[in-house]
VOPAGU-2260 file (C-alpha; in pm, 1 decimal, decimal comma):
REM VOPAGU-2260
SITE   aa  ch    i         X         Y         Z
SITE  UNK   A    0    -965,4   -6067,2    8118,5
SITE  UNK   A    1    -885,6   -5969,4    8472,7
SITE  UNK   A    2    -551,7   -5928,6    8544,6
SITE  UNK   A    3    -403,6   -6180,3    8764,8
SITE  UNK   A    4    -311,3   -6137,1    9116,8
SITE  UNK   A    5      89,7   -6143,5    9180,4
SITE  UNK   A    6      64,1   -6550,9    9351,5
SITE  UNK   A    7    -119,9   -6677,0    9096,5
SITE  UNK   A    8     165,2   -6660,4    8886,4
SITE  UNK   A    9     476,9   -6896,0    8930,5
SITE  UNK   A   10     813,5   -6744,1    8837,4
SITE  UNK   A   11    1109,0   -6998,5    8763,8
SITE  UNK   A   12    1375,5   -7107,3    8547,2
SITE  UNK   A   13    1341,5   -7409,9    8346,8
SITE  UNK   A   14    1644,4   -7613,3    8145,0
SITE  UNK   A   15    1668,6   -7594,3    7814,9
SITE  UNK   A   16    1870,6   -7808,5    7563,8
SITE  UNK   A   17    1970,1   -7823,8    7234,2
SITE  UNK   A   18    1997,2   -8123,4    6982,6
SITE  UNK   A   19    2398,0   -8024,7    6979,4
SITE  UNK   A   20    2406,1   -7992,1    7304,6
SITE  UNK   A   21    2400,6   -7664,4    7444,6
SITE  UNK   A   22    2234,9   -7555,5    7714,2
SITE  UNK   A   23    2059,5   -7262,2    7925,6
SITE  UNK   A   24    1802,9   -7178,8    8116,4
SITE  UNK   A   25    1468,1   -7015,4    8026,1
SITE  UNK   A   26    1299,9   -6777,7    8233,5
SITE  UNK   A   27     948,1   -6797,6    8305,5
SITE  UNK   A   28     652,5   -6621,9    8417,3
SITE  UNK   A   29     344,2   -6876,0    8388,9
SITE  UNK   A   30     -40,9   -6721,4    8527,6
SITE  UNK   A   31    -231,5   -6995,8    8696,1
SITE  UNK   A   32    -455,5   -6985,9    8400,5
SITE  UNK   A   33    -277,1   -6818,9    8106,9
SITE  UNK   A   34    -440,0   -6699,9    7788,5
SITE  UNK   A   35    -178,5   -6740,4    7578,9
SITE  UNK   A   36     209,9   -6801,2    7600,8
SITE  UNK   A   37     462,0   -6577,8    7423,0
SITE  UNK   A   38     863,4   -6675,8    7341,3
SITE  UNK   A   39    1056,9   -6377,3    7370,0
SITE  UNK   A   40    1351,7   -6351,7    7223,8
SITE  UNK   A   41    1643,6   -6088,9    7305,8
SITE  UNK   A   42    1767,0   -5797,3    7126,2
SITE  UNK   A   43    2208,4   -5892,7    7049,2
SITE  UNK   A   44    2391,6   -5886,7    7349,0
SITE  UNK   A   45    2106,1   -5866,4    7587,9
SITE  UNK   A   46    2051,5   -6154,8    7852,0
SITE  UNK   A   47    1736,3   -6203,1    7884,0
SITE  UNK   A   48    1710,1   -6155,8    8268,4
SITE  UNK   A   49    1693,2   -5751,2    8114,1
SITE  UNK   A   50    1318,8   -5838,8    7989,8
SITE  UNK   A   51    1180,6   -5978,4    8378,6
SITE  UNK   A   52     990,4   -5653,4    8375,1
SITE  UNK   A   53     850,6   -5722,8    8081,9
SITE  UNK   A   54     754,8   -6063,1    8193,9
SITE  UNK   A   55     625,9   -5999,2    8497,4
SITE  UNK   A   56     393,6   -5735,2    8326,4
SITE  UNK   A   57     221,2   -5996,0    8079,2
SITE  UNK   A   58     201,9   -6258,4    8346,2
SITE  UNK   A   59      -5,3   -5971,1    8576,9
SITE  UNK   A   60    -210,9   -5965,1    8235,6
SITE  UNK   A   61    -274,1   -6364,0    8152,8
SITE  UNK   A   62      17,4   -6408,6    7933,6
SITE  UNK   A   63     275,4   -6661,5    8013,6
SITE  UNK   A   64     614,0   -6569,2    7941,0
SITE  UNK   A   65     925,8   -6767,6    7843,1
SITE  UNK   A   66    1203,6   -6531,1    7795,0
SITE  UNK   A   67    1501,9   -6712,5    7526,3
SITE  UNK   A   68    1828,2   -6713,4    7625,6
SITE  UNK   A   69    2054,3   -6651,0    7354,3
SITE  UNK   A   70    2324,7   -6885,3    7293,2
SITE  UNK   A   71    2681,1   -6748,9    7455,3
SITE  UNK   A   72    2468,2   -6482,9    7685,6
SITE  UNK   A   73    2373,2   -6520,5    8044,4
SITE  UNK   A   74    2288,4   -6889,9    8144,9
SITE  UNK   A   75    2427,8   -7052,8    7820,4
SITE  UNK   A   76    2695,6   -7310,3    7835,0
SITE  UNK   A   77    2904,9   -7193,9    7544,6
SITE  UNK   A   78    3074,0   -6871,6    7498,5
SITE  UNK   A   79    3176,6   -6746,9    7184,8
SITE  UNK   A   80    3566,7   -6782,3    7104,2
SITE  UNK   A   81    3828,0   -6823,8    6809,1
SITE  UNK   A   82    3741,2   -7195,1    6893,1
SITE  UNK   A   83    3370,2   -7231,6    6915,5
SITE  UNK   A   84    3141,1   -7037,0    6666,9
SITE  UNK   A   85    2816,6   -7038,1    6532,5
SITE  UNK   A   86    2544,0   -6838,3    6282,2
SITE  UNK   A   87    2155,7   -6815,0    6218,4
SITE  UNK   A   88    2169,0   -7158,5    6167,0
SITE  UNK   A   89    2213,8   -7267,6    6510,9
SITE  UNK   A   90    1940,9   -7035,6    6685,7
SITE  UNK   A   91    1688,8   -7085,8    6456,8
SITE  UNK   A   92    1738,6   -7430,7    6380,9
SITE  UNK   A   93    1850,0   -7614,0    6748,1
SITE  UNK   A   94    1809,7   -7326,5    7017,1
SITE  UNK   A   95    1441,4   -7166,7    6983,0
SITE  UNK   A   96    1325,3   -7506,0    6861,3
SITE  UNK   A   97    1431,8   -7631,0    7226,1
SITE  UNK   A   98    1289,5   -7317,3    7373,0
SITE  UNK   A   99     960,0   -7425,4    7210,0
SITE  UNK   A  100     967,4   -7813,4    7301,5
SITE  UNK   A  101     957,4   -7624,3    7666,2
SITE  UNK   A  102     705,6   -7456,7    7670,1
SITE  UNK   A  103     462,9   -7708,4    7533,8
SITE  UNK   A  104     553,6   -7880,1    7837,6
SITE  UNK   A  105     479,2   -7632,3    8093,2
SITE  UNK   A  106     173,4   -7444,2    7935,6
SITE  UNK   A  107    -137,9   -7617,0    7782,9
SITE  UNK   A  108    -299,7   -7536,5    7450,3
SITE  UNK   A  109    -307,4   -7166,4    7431,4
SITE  UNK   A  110    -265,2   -6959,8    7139,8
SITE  UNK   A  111     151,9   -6904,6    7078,7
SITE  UNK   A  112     302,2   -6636,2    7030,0
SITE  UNK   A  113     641,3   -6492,6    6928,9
SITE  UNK   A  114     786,7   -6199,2    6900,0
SITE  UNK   A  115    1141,5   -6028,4    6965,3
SITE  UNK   A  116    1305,0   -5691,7    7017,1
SITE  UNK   A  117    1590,0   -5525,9    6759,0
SITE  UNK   A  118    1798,4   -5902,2    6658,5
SITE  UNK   A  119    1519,1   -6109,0    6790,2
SITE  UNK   A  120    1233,4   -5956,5    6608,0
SITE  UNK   A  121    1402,3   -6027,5    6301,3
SITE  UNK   A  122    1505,1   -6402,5    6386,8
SITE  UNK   A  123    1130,0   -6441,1    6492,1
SITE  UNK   A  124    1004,8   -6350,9    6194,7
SITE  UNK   A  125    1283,3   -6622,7    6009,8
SITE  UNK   A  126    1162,2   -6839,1    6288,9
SITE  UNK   A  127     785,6   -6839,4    6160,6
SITE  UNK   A  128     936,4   -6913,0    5831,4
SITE  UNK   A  129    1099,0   -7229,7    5912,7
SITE  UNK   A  130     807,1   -7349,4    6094,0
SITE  UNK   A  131     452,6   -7146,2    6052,6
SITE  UNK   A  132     285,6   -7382,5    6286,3
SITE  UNK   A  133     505,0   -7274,7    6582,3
SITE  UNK   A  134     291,3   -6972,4    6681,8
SITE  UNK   A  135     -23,8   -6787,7    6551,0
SITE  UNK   A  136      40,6   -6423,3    6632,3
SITE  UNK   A  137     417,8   -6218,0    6598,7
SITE  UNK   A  138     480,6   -5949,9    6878,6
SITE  UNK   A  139     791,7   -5710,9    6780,9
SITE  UNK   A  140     918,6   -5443,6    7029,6
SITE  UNK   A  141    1212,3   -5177,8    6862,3
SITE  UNK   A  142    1266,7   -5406,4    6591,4
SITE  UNK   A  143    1362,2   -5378,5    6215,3
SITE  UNK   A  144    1579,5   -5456,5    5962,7
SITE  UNK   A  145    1939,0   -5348,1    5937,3
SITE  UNK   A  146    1914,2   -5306,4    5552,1
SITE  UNK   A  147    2101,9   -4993,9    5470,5
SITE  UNK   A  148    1853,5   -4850,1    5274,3
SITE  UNK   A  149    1579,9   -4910,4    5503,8
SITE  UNK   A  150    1742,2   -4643,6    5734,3
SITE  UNK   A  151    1701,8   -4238,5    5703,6
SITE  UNK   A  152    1970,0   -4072,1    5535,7
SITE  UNK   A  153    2139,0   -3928,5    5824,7
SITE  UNK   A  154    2173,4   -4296,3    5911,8
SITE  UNK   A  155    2202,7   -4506,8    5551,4
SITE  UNK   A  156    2514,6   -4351,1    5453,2
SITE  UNK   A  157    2765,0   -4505,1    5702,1
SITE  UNK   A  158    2572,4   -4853,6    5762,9
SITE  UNK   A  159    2749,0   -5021,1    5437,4
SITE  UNK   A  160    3092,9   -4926,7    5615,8
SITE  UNK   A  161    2999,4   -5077,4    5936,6
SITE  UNK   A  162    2843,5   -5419,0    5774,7
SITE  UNK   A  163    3141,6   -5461,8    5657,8
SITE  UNK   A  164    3386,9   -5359,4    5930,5
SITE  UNK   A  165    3207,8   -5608,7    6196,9
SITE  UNK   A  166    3274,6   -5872,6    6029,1
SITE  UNK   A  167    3644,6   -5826,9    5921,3
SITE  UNK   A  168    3687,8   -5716,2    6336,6
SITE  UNK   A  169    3493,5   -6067,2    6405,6
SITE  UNK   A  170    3745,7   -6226,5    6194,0
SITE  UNK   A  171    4053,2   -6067,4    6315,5
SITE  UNK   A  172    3959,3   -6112,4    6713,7
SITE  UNK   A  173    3799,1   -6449,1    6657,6
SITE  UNK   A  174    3475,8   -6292,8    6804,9
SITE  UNK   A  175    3361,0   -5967,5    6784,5
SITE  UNK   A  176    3449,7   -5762,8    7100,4
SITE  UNK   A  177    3160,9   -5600,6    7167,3
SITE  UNK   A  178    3145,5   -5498,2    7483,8
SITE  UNK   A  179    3454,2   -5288,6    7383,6
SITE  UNK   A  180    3315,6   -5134,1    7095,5
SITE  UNK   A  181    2979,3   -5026,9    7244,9
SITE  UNK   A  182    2762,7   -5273,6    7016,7
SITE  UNK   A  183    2646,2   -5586,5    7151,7
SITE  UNK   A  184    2813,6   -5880,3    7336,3
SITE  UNK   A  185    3103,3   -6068,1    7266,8
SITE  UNK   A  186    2911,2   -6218,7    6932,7
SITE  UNK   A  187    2975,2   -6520,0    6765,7
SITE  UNK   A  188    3133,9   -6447,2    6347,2
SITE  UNK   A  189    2900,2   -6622,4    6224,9
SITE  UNK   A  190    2629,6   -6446,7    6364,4
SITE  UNK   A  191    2799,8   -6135,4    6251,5
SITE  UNK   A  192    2848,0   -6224,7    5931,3
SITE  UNK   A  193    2482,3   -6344,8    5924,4
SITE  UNK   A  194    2363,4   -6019,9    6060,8
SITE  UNK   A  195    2585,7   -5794,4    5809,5
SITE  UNK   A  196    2488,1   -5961,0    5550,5
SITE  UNK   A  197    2099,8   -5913,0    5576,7
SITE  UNK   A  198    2217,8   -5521,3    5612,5
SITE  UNK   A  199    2405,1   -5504,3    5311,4
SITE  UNK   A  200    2135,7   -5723,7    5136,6
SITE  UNK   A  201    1847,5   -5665,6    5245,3
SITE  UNK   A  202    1774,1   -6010,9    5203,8
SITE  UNK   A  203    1758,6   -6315,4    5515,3
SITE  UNK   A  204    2013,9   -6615,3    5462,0
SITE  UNK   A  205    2127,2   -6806,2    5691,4
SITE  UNK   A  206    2495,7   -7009,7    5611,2
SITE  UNK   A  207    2397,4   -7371,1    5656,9
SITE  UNK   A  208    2000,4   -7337,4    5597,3
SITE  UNK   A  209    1846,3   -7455,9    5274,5
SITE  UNK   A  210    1573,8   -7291,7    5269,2
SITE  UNK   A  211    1469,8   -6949,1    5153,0
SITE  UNK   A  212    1404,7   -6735,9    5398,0
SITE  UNK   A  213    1232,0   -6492,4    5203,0
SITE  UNK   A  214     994,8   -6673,4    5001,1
SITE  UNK   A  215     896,7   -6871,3    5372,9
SITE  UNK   A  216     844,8   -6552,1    5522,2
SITE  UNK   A  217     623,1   -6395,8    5225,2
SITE  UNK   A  218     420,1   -6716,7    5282,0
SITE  UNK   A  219     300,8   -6633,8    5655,5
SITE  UNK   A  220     -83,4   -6587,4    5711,3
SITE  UNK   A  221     -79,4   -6455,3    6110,5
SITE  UNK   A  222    -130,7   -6183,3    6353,7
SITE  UNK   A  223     149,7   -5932,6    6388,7
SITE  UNK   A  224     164,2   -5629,2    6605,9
SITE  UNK   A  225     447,5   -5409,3    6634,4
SITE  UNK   A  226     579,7   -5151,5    6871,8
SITE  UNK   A  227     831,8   -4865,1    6722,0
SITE  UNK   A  228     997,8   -4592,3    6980,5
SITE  UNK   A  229     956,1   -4253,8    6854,9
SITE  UNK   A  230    1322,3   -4182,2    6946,7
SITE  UNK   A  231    1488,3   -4539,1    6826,2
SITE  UNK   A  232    1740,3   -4454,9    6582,0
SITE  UNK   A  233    1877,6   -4866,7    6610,2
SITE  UNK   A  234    1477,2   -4981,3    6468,5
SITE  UNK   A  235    1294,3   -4704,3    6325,1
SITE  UNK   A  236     993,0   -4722,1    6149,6
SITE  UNK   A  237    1116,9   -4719,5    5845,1
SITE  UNK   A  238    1311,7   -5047,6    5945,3
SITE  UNK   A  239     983,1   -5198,2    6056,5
SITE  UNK   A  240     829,2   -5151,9    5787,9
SITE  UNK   A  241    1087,9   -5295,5    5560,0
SITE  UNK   A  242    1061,1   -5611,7    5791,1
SITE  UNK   A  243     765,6   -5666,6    5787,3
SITE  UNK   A  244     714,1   -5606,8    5427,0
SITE  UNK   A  245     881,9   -5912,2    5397,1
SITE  UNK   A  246     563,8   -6068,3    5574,4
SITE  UNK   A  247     353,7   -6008,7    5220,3
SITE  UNK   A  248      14,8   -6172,5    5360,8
SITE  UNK   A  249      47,5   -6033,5    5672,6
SITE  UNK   A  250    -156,6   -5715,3    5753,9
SITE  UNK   A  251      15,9   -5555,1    6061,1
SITE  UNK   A  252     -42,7   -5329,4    6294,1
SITE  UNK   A  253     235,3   -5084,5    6375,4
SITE  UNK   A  254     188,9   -4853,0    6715,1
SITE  UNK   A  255     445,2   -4552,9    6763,7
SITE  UNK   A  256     509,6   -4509,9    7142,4
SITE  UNK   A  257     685,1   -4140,0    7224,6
SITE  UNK   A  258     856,2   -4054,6    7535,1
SITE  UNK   A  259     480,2   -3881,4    7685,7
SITE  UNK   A  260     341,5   -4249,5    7633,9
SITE  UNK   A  261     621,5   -4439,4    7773,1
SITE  UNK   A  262     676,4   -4200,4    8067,5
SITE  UNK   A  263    1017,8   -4249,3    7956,4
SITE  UNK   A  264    1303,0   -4214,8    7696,4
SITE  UNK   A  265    1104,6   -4355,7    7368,6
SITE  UNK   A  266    1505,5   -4499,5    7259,8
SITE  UNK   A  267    1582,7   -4858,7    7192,4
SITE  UNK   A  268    1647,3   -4996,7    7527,7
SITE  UNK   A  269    1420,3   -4760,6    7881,8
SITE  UNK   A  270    1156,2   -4909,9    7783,7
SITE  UNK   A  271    1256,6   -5248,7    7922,4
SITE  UNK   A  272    1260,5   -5112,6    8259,0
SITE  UNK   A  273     948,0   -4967,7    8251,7
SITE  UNK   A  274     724,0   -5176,6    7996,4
SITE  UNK   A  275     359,0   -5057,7    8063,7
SITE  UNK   A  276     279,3   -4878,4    7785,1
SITE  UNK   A  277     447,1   -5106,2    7561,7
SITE  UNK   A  278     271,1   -5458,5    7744,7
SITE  UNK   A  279     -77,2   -5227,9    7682,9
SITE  UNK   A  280     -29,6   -5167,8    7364,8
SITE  UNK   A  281      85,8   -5506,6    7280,7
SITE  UNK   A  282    -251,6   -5627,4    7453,7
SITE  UNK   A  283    -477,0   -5327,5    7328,5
């Protein structure tokens, strides 16, 4: 398909809101005529104002994007506190659920997609689980799990230390704080303790779902297509592969992107600013 001209697509921000509640706003890039629309959903800590670039890439190629605000980040109405917490449960079970319910009333019938980068890979891929009908095809960008043992050496020997670190620090602070500590926002401990857990584990659970995450994911007939950064020691492959091993009927394909490809730093975060070679090889 051609790519569409920059006024054929509209850019906005549309309300979102949860069955509990909460609200934010999504941010949109919808072609005339799109081809398909994809929910993106942040790496931790990132507002997802950080992925416009990205949007405004796909929507030049015929995809309509809806970038996911996580709850406590950028528009959201909450902010995490010793007060108000939350886990998994709550952004896979009332936030991208709204996120969804909004987009099916500002695109048409297109194919769906989802996909995430780092956090938000993994939660789309626990996302699909819940509900297999939500999308057809799984995009990740940088993405992986944290399981320990999924890492290389120089990186698997510390992880078990800082799984369990975060949350105690969560605990003691009554969120963790971290902008402070140079790792993502100021996270909710539930989320934390969510997160560590899959990295000590190896296995998704999320406090408050029944369900099994892993036998729902192992289920999953679809597309997936990942992106890994030569350079990304946060998701490498190894990581990827481990995640979407998980994915069991699922044959994906995995593209390595280096710094020559990018025209970049191939790490875990430049190529949000300058997404072309990742949006091509997403659409190759």
């Amino acid at each position: 398909m051609d790519d569409a001209t920059p006024h054929d697509i509209r850019a906005c921000e549309l309300d979102a809101q949860a069955d509990d509640g909460h609200r934010y706003e999504l941010i949109a890039r919808i072609p005339a005529a799109p081809r398909a629309s994809l929910l993106w959903l942040p790496a931790m800590g990132i507002g997802a104002k950080h992925y416009v670039p990205f949007a405004d890439a796909l929507a030049r190629r015929g995809i309509a994007v809806f970038l996911h605000e996580w709850r406590g980040a950028g528009s959201s109405s909450v902010r995490a506190s010793r007060d108000t917490d939350w886990g998994y449960r709550e952004l896979l079970t009332l936030d991208i659920p709204a996120s969804e319910a909004v987009i099916a009333q500002h695109v048409a019938e297109v194919p769906r997609i989802v996909g995430g980068h780092s956090l938000g890979g993994q939660l789309a891929c626990c996302r699909l689980g819940l509900s297999p009908e939500s999308a057809q095809r799984l995009w990740l960008v940088g993405s992986g799990a944290p399981y320990w043992r999924a890492f290389p050496a120089r990186t698997a020997w510390w992880l078990p230390m800082v799984y369990r670190f975060l949350p105690w620090l969560a605990d003691f602070h009554g969120v963790l704080p971290g902008r402070r500590i140079g790792f993502g926002g100021q996270e909710a401990r539930g989320v934390i303790r969510d997160w560590s857990r899959s990295g000590l584990s190896g296995r998704y659970a999320a406090a408050g779902v029944d369900v099994d995450l892993e036998a729902a994911m192992a289920a999953l007939t679809l597309d997936a297509h990942a992106v890994a950064l030569a350079r990304d020691w946060l998701g490498p492959v190894s990581s990827l592969r481990f995640l979407l091993s998980k994915l069991r009927r699922v044959e994906p394909r995995i593209d390595v992107l280096d710094a020559a490809a990018l025209g970049t730093r191939a790490d875990h975060y430049a190529w949000m600013k300058q997404p072309a070679a990742v949006v091509d090889a997403l659409l190759r």
